[in-house]
Every structure is written in C-alpha cells, then in structure tokens.
C-alpha positions in Angstrom: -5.5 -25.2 122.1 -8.4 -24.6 120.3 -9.1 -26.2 116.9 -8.7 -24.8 113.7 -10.5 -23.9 110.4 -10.5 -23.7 107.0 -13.4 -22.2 105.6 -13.4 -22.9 102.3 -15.6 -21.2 98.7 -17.1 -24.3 96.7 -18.7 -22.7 93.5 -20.4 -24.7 90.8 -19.3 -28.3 92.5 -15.1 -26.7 92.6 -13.3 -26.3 95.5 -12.0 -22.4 95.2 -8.5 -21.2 96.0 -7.7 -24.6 97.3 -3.8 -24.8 96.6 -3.8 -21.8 99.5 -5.9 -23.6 101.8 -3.4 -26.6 101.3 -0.7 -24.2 102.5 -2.1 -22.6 105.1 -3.8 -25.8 106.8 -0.8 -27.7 106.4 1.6 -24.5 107.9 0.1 -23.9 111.2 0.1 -27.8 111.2 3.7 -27.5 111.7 4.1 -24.2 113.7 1.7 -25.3 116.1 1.3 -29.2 116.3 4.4 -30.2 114.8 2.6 -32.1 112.0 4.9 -32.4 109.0 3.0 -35.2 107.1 1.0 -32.5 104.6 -2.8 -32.8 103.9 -4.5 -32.6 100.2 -8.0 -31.2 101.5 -9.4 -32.2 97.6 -8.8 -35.7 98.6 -10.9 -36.0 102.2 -13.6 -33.4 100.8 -16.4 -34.7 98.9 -19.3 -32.2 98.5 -22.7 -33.3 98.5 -25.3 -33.3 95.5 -27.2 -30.5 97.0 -24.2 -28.2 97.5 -22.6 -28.6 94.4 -24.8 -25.6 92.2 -24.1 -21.9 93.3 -21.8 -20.6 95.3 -21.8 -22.6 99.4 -19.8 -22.7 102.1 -17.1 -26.0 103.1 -15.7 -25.6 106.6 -13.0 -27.8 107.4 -12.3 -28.2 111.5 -8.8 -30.0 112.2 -5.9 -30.3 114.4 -3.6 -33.2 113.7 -5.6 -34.2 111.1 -9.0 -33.1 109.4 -11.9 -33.6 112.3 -14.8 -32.7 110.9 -16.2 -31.7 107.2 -19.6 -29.8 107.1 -21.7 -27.2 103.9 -23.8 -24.4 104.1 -25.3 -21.8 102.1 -23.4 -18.7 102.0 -24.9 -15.1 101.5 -22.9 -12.0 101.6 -23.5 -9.6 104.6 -23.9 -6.2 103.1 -21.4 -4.1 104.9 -21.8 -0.1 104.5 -19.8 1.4 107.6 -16.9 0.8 109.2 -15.2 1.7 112.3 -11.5 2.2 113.6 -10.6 -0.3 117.3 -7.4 -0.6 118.8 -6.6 -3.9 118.6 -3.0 -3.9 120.3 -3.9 -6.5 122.5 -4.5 -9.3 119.7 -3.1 -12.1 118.2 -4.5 -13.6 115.5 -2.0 -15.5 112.8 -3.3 -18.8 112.4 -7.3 -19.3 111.9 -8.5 -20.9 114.9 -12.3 -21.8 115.3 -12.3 -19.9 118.7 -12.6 -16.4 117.5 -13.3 -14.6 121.1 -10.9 -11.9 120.9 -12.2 -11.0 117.8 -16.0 -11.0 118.9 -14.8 -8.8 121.7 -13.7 -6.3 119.4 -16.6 -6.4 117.2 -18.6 -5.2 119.5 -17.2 -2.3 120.2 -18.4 -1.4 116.6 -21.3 0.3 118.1 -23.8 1.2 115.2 -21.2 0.5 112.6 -21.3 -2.8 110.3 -18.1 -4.1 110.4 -14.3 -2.9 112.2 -11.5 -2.0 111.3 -8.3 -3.5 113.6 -5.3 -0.7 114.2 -2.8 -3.0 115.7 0.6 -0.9 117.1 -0.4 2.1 115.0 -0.8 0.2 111.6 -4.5 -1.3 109.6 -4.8 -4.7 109.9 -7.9 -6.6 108.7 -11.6 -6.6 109.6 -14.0 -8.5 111.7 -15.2 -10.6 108.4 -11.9 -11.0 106.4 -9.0 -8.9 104.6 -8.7 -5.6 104.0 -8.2 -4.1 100.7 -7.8 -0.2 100.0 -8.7 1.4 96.7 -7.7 4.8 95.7 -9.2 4.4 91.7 -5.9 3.4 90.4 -4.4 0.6 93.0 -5.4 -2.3 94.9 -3.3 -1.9 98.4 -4.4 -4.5 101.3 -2.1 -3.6 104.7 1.4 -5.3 104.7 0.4 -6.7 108.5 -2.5 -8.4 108.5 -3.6 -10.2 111.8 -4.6 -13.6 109.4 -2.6 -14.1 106.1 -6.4 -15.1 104.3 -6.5 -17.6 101.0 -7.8 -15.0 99.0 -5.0 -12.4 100.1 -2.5 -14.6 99.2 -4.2 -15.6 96.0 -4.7 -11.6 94.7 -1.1 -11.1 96.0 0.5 -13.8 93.9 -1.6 -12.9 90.9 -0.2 -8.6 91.2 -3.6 -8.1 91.3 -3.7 -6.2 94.9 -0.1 -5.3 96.3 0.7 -5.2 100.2 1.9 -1.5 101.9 1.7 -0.3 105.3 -1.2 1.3 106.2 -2.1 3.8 109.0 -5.1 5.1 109.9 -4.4 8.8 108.9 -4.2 7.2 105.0 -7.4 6.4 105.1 -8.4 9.7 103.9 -6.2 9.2 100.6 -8.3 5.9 99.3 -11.9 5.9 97.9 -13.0 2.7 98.3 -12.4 -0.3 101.3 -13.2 -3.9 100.1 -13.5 -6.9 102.5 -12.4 -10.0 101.2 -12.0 -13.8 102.4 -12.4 -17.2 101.1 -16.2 -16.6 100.5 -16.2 -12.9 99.0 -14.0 -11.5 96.2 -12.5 -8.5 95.3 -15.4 -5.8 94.6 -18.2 -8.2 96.2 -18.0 -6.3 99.9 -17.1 -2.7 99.9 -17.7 0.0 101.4 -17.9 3.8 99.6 -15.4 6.4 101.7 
C-alpha cells in the first residue's frame, strides 16, 4: 500500500486547520492499518526558523506512524479553465502519496488548467483540491467528494459552504468555481463561469 500524506498550511509559524488533519490522519490509520493509538501531529512537527514567516508548505508522509516531515514554499497555481473527465473508474477516499490515477486524469485536461472529476454522473473534486460552487448568494461544494479535504471539513463545520449534489448540467446555474485545499482558501483559486 502506498503511503500517505498530510499536506499541511503553516502561516506565520501556526500549523492551519490542524484539529482536521488530526482526524483525518488518525481515520485512515484505522480504516486502513488498523492503528487505533491516535497521533497529535503539533507534537512531532517542529517548523524550522526559515519557514516560520509567510504562508509554506508541511507535508507529513506516514503509515503506522509519522515517516517523514519535510517544508516548502508554497505559491498558488493560477487556475482559469476547467474541464469536465469521467472519472467512474476512481477511488480516491483516503490521501495517499501515490496519486497516479489522478495524474492519469489530468491529462486528459488538454489545454485546460485544471479538471473537473464526474464520478457515476455526479461532480466530485478537482485535480488540485475541493470543489466549491458559487451562484452569488451560496457556497455549495458537491456532497461526494473523491477526498473529504481539511479545509472542506473546516468551511462545512463553520456553515460557511454547505454540501449538495451536484451534476454536471448545474453547472450552468453557478457563477463562480473555487478550488480549495489545505494550502488555498475560499476565494484564493477560482475560476469566472
């Protein structure tokens, strides 16, 4: 099995969003390795002098237990078209470093920037993170997502974005598509319908 990630938004020195990291990491612990002993990611991560000003990037790789640690800038990729891929085929629920079946799909963007997954008939998520649809008045991001993300979960739990099912024929009703993840917040990474 290959091993999995958090990826994980340290601003200003703080570990962002990191109660939801907890959660996830230490779920797919037990679905998949049968790990119930939890992990408190604040306490193995300690972020270096010369990542602690700005926004950087803290990717945690574990299985049983947390393997390796390692920071990097972080820049937003601008992202102005999307396109629709049948994704039917994939299976994507816990974030795992090997991302192949994804990369497969991406590149059948062709001149687009980013994807959009349609999985049995319904939006899912992008390449790069979560979806979120904006119609002026709500925040709606698709009820089945392949990867529940941190910063889903977050907006969810603070009613600031609500879940729905999504097809690709509602696209039409919504003005604006925002990617989110860890790294990127609501209203960072969108794209103008």
């Amino acid at each position: 099995m290959s091993r999995l990630i958090e990826t994980i938004c340290v601003q200003d020195g703080v570990l962002q969003n990191i109660y939801w990291h907890n959660q996830r990491l230490n779920q797919a612990r037990i679905d998949l390795l049968e790990a119930y002993m939890p992990i408190q990611l604040e306490n193995k991560i300690t972020i270096p002098k010369e990542f602690s000003q700005g926004r950087k990037k803290c990717k945690v790789t574990y299985h049983i237990d947390v393997e390796t640690i390692t920071f990097s800038d972080y820049e937003i990729r601008p992202v102005h078209s999307m396109m629709l891929v049948n994704g039917d085929h994939i299976k994507y629920d816990y974030k795992f470093e090997n991302r192949s079946t994804l990369d497969e799909l991406f590149q059948l963007r062709e001149r687009a920037d980013d994807i959009i997954i349609v999985k049995d008939g319904f939006i899912t998520d992008s390449y790069y993170g979560n979806l979120v649809f904006d119609d002026g008045q709500r925040y709606l991001t698709p009820h089945r997502p392949l990867l529940r993300g941190t910063k889903r979960s977050s907006l969810i739990a603070k009613q600031h974005i609500q879940t729905a099912i999504i097809r690709p024929n509602d696209i039409r009703f919504f003005k604006r598509i925002h990617i989110i993840n860890a790294m990127i917040d609501l209203g960072e990474c969108l794209v103008t319908l």
